[in-house]
N, C-alpha and C positions, 0 to 999 in steps of 0.2 A: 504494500500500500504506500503511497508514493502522496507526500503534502508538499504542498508550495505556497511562500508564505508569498501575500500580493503586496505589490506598491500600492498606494493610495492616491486616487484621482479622483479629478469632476470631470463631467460632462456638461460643465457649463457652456462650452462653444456654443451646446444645440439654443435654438432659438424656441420658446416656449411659451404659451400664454400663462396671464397671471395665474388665468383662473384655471385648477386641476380639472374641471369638468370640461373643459374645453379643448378643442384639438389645438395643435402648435399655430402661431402663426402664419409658419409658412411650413407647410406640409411636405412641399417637394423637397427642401434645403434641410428639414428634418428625417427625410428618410435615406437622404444622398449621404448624411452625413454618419448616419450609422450602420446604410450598406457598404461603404468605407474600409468596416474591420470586419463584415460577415463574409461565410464560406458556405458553398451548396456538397453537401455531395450525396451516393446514393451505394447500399451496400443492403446484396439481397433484398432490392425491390423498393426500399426504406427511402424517399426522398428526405433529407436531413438536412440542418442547419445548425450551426455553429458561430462563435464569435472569437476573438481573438481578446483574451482576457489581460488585467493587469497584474498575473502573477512576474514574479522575479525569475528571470532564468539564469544561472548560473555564465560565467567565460566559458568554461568548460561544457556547458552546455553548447553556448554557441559556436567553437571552436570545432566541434560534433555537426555542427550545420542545424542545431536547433532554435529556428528564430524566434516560430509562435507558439503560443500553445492554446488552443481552443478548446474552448467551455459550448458542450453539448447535454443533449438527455443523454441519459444511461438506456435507455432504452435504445437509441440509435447507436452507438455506440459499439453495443452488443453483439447489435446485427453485423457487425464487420470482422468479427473474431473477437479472439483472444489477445491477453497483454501484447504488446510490439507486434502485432498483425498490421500490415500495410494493404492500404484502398489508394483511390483516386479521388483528390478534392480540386472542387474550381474555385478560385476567386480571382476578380475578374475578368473573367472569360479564358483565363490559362490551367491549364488542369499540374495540381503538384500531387507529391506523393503524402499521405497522412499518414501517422503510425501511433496506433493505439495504446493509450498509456494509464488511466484510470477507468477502470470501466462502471465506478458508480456503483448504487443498489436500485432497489425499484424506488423507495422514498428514502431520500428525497432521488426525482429523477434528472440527475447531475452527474456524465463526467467529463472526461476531458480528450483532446488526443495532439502531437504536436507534429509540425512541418517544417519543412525549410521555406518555406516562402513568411516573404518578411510585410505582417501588414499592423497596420495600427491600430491600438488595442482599445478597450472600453474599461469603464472599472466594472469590479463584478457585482457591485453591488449600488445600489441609491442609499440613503439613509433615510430615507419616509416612507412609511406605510401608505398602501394605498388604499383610498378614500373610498368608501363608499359612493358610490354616481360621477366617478375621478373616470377621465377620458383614458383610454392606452391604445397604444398600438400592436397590432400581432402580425408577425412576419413570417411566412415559410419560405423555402425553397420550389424551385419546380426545374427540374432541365428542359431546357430551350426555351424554360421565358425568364429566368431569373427568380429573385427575390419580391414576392409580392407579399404586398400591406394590404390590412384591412384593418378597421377601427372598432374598435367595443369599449364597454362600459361597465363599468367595475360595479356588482350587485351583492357580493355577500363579502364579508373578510373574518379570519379567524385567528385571532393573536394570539393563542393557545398553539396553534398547531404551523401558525406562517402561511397558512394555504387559503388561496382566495379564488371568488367564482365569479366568471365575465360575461355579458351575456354570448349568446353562441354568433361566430359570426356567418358570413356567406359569402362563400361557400364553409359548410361544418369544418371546423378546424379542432381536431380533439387529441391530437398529438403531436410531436417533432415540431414544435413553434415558438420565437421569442416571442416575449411582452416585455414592451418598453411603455414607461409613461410619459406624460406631457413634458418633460425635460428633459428625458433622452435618458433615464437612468435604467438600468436591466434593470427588471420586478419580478421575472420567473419564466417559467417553462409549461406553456399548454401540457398537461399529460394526464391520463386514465390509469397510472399505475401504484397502486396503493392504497387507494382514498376510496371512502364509496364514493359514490354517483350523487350528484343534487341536481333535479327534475329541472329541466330547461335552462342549465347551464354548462359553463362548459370548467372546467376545474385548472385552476395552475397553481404551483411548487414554487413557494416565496423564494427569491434568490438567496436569501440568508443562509437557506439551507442547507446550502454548502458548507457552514462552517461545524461545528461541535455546537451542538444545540446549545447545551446548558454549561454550569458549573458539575453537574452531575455525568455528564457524558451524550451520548447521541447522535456521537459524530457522525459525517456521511461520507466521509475518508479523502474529501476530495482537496480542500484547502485548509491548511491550517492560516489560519484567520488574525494569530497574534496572542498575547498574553491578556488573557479575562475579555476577549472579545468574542460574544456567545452570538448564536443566531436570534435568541431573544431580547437580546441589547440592540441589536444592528436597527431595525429596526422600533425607534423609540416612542414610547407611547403618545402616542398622536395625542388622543383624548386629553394628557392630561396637560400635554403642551401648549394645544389650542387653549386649553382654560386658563393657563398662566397666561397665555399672550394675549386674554381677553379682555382680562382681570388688566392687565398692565397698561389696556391701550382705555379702559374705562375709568382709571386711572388720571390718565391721562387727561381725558377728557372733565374729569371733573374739577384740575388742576384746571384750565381753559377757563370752563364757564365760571369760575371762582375769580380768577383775573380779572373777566371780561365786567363784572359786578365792583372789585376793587375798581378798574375804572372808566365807569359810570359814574360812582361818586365821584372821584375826583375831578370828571367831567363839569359835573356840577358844581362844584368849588370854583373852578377855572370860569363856568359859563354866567356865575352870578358875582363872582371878585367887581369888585370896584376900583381894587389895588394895583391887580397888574396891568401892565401897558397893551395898548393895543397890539403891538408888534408880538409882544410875548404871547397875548392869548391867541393871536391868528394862526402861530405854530406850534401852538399846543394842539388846537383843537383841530389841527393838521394831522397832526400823530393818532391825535382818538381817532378819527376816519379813518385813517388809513390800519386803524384796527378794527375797526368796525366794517371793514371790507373783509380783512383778515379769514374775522369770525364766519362772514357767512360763507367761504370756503371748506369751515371744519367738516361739516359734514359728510361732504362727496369724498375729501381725503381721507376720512374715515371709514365709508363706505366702500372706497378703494384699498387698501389698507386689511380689510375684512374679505378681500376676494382674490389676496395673494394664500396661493400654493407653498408658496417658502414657507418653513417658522421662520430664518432669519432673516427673509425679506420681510415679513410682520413684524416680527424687534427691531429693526432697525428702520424700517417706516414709523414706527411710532417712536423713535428716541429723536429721531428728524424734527418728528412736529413737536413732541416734548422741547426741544432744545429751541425750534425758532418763539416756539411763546413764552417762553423764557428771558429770549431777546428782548420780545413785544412788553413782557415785565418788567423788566427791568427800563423799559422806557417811559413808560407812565410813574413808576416808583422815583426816578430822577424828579420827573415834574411836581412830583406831589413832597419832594424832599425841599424842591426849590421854594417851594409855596409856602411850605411851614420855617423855613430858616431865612424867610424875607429875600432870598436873593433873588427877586423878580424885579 
């Protein structure tokens, strides 16, 4: 049994809507950019597909002529022999030789096989669960037409087990398939192997599943993952994240409307003064407008804010507007410092 520890990457290049229910922006530059590192091949009958992962390959490995090494089901896999048994893989449109090197179990359905052809790799994992009514993409193989996509929709998910059900696509696609989501990140592997059956879906193998489940064991032999990095970690609880980052941005807001009432009154101070000069209040009450414009943007950035996919595009969207009403405070607090120490 053979583990390979991975490098850690994003797929941020891909281009993504905010919103996880939603397909990418741009579809075509989303799917060119992850047929890129995929591979077709076919072994007794089996059309298959593969990716070129981010594990570490040793000098020694490449010095061997081992460049890539791709991440398959175990089920296709299989179909092609035994350990170091050699097939025929394409990617793009050159046929190289594969040689089978992890052959996986049935669950999770993960393994792996590597070649000399040198392509560029994906991480193996995303780090967000996926959402219930979350947009994904599913890709197979076919020879002589290539890598075809189709789009589904994520309908059950089950953070006990990592395995989640999409509705079915068209044409049925019920094994040998990736799923990527709206960011480009691998989420799993279409497959029937292990699980029951849930009635008008079609079933996929969280990619975490590659690693050693738990602290207790579980492993699926394919990637060793790192130290205390479990396939129930990788994947972190969505639930409880959203609710901090709810809790944070409502927060937030209440810091806002609590300002926007600081100053009002001192709007009023300023709009009833008899003291300060006219020059002074015309640019005072410059500044209050132009908070009062401010304000009636909170909302839509909020409601924008509330339809990012990121959690750390949510934290940081809301530490943004946290920090300019801050500014916007700290500009009326000046005014109402000047007002009470005469210096108007």
């Amino acid at each position: 049994m053979i583990l390979l520890l991975p490098t850690f990457q994003s797929n941020s290049s891909f281009a993504a809507n905010s919103s996880p229910s939603k397909s990418p922006s741009n579809f075509d530059t989303f799917k060119a950019n992850i047929n890129d590192s995929l591979v077709g091949f076919n072994c007794e009958g089996n059309n298959s597909i593969g990716f070129a992962g981010n594990w570490n390959i040793s000098s020694k490995e490449k010095n061997e002529g081992l460049n890539s090494l791709i991440l398959t089901s175990s089920n296709s896999i299989k179909s092609c022999g035994r350990y170091n048994s050699t097939f025929d893989l394409v990617y793009k449109g050159v046929t190289y030789t594969g040689k089978s090197r992890n052959l996986g179990n049935n669950l999770p359905d993960f393994g792996n096989f590597s070649t000399s052809a040198i392509i560029p790799t994906l991480s193996l994992w995303g780090t967000e669960a996926p959402l219930v009514g979350s947009w994904v993409g599913v890709v197979r193989y076919a020879p002589g037409f290539g890598f075809i996509w189709t789009e589904s929709t994520v309908r059950v998910y089950n953070p006990d087990t990592l395995i989640f059900g999409i509705d079915p696509t068209v044409p049925l696609v019920e094994k040998n398939a990736l799923v990527f989501n709206n960011k480009g990140d691998f989420i799993g592997i279409v497959s029937k192997l292990a699980i029951q059956a849930v009635e008008g879906l079609v079933l996929v193998h969280g990619a975490p599943l590659q690693c050693q489940f738990n602290k207790s064991g579980g492993s699926s032999g394919l990637t060793l993952c790192g130290d205390g990095v479990y396939a129930q970690t990788i994947w972190a609880n969505t639930e409880s994240i959203t609710n901090e980052n709810e809790e944070f941005l409502n927060s937030v807001k209440s810091f806002i409307d609590s300002s926007l009432k600081q100053k009002n009154t001192f709007k009023g101070i300023v709009s009833k003064s008899k003291i300060i000069s006219k020059s002074k209040k015309t640019a005072y009450l410059k500044i209050f407008s132009k908070i009062d414009s401010e304000y009636k943007k909170v909302d839509s950035q909020i409601a924008l804010i509330r339809s990012m996919s990121s959690g750390e595009d949510f934290r940081n969207s809301t530490n943004t507007l946290f920090e300019n009403w801050k500014l916007w405070t700290k500009d009326f607090t000046k005014i109402y410092n000047e007002i009470t120490s005469n210096k108007i």
